[in-house]
C-alpha positions as CSV (number, residue, x, y, z in Angstrom):
1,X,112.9,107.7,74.7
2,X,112.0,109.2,71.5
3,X,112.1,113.0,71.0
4,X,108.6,113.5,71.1
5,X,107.9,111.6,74.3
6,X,110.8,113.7,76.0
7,X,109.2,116.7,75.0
8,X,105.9,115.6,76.2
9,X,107.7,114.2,79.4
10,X,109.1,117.6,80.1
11,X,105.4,119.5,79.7
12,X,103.8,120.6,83.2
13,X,100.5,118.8,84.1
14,X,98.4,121.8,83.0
15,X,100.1,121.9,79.9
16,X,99.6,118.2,79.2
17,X,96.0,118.1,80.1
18,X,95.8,120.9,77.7
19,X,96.5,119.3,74.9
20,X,94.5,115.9,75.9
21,X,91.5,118.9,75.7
22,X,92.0,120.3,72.5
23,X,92.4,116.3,70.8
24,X,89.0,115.5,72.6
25,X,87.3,118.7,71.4
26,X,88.6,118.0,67.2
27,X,87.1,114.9,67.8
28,X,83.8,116.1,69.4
29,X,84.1,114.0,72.7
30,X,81.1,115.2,74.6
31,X,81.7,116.9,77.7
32,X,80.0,114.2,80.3
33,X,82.0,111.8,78.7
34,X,85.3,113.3,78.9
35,X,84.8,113.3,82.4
36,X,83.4,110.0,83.2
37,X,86.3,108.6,81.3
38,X,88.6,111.1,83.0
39,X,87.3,110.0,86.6
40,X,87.3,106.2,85.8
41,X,90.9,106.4,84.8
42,X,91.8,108.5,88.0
43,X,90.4,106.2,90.0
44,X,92.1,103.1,88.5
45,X,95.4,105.0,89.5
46,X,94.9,105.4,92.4
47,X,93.6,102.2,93.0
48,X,97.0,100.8,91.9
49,X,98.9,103.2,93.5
50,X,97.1,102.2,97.4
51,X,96.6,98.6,96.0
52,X,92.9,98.5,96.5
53,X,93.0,100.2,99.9
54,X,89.8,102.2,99.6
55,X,90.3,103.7,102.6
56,X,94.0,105.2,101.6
57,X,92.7,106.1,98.2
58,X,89.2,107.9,99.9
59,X,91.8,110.4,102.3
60,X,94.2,110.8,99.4
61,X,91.6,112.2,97.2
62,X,89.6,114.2,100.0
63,X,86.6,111.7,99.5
64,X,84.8,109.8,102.0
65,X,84.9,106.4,101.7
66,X,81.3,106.1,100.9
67,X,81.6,108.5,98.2
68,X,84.7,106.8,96.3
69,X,82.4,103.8,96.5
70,X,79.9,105.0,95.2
71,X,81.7,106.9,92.5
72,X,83.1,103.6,91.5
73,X,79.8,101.7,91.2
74,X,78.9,104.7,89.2
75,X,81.6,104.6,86.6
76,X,81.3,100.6,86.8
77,X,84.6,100.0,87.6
78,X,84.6,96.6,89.2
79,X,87.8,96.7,91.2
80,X,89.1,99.3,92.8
């Protein structure tokens, strides 16, 4: 691992979201989608994380099921 991913590796969360917010704001990402991107690639985590077990992934992240569904079919991600 290169210096430079060390030092990213080392940064808190906060800290590393920071910085993914200031790059998206020099390059005049719009807000909406910032998030939709943001939310699509949280949900693919997860998704790989449970293995497709919507159920799992709903209770991990304090959604109904119904609601992660529907988020899902929202953001058109095919598979979750």
């Amino acid at each position: 691992m290169d210096k430079k991913a060390k030092d990213f590796a080392d940064l808190t969360i906060h800290q590393k979201m920071e910085a993914l917010l200031r790059e998206m704001v020099e390059k005049d990402i719009g807000f909406r989608d910032g998030l939709k991107e943001f939310q699509k690639l949280y949900l693919e985590a997860a998704s790989r994380k449970f293995k497709g077990n919507k159920s799992k992934m709903a209770e991990a992240l304090g959604l109904h099921r119904n609601t992660l569904h529907n988020k899902a079919k929202c953001l058109k991600i095919k598979r979750i």
